[in-house]
C-alpha positions as CSV (number, residue, x, y, z in Angstrom):
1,X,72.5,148.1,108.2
2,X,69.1,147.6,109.6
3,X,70.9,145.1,112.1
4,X,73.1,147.7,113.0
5,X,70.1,150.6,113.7
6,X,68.2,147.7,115.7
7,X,71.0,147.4,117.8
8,X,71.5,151.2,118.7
9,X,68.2,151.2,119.3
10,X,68.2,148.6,122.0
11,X,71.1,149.9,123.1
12,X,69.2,153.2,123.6
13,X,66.0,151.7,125.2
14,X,68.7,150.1,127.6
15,X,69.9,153.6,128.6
16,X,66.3,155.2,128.3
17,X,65.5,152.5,131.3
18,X,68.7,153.0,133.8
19,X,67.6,156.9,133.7
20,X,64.2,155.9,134.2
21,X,65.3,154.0,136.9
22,X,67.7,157.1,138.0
23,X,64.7,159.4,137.8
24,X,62.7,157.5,140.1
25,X,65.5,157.3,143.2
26,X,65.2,161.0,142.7
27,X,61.4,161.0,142.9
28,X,62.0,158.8,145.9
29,X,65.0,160.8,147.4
30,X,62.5,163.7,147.4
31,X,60.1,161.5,150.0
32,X,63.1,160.8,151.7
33,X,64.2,163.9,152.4
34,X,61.2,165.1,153.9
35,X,60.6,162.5,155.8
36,X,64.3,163.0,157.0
37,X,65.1,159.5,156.4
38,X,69.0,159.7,156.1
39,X,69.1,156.2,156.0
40,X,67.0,155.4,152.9
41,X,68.8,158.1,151.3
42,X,72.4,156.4,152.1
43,X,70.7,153.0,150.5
44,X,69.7,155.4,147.5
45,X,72.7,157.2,146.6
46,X,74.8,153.1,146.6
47,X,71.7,152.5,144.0
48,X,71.8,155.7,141.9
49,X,76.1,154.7,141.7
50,X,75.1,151.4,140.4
51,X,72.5,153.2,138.0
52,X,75.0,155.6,136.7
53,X,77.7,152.3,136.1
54,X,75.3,150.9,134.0
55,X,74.5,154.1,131.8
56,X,78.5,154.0,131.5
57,X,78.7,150.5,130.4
58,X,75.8,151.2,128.2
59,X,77.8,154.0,126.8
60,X,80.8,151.6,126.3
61,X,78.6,148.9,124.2
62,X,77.4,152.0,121.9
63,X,81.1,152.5,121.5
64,X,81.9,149.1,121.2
65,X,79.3,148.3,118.1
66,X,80.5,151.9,116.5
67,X,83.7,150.6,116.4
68,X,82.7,147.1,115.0
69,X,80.4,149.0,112.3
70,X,83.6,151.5,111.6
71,X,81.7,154.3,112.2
72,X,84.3,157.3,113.2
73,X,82.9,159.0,115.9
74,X,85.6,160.5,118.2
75,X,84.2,159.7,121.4
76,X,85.0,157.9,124.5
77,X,83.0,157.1,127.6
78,X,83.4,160.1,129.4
79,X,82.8,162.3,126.3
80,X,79.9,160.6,124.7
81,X,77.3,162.7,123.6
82,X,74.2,161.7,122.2
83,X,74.0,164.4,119.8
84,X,77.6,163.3,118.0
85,X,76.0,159.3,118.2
86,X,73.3,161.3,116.6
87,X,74.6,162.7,113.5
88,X,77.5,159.8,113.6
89,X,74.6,156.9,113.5
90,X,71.8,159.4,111.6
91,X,74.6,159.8,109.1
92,X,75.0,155.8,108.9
93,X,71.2,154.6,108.9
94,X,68.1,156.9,108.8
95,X,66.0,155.6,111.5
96,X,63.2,157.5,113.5
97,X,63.3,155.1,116.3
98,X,66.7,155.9,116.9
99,X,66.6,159.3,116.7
100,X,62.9,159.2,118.8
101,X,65.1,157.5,121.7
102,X,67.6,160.1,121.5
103,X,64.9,163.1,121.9
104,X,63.1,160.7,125.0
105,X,66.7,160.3,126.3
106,X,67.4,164.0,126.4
107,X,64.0,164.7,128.0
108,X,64.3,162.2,130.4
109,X,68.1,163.6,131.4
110,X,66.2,167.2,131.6
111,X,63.7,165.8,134.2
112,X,66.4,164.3,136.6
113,X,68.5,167.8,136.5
114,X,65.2,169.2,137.8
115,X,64.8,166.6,140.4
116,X,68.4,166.8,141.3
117,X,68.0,171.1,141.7
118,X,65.0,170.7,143.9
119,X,66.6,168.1,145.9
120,X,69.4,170.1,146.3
121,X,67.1,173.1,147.3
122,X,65.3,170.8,149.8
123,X,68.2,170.0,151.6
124,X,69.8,173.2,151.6
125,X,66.5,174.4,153.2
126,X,66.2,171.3,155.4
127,X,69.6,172.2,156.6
128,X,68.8,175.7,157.3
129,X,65.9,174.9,159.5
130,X,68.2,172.9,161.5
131,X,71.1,175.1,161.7
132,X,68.0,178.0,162.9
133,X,66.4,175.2,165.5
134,X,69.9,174.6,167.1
135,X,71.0,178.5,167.1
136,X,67.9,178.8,168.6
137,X,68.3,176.0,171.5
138,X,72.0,177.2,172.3
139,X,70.7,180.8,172.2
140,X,73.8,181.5,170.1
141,X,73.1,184.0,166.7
142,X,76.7,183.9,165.0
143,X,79.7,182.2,165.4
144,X,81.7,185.4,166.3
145,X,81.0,184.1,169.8
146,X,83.2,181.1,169.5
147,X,86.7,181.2,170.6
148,X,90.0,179.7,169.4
149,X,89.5,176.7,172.0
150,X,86.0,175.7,170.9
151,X,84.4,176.6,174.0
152,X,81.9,180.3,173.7
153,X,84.5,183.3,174.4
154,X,81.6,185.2,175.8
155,X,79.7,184.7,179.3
156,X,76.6,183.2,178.3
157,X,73.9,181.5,180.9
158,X,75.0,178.2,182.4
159,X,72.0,176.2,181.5
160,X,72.6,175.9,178.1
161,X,70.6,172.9,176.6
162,X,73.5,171.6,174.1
163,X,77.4,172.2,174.7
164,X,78.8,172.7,171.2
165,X,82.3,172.1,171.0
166,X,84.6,172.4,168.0
């Protein structure tokens, strides 16, 4: 049994460490997206991809030792929860280092939502700065004045300083 709780628990640390890893191309997407730099955020979303195949194939070698240990637990990869692994491994071994790594796992998966919302937010106002700068350039407010053709339905002045066409 203690084998068995050792191995969770690396198995744990291993996921603890691929959403610290997630966390922090979050914390750097943030820099990134003020600095506009679209291309460090492609580089970083190929990355954070990679980060999340690992947490799945973490997931997978949880599953695969449950199974060895016969421990029923119901789960697959895409409905792995760490509160069934939890009471399914709790149940099994009492170890506080397991459990520890679940509560620091949670906590950590907490953080990146909160990254991800304000990164969200930051582009959605990012966006709308850009959307305001151009309306403002092409001295159009709303889209009513667009026609079926793409072209502006409306006669607006000639020198317009971009041509938007649809």
């Amino acid at each position: 049994m203690e084998k068995f709780a050792d191995q969770i628990q690396v198995l744990l640390q291993e996921k603890l460490a691929c959403y610290g890893h997630l966390k922090k191309l979050l914390e750097d997407d943030l820099e990134a997206i003020l600095a506009m730099d679209v291309d460090f955020l492609w580089t970083s979303a190929k990355e954070k991809n990679k980060t999340a195949g690992q947490i799945e194939s973490v997931r997978s070698k949880i599953l695969d030792l449950l199974d060895d240990q016969g421990v029923v637990h119901s789960m697959d990869t895409d409905s792995f929860r760490l509160s069934t692994l939890g009471s399914c491994v709790l149940g099994k071994v009492v170890r506080v280092g397991v459990e520890a790594m679940v509560i620091a796992i949670n906590t950590r998966k907490d953080e990146i939502q909160a990254l991800a919302q304000a990164n969200n937010r930051y582009i959605s106002e990012h966006q709308k700065v850009i959307g305001d700068v151009i309306s403002t350039i092409v001295k159009v407010n709303d889209l009513d004045h667009y026609g079926g053709s793409g072209r502006i339905s409306e006669k607006k002045e000639s020198n317009h300083f971009i041509r938007a066409r649809v």
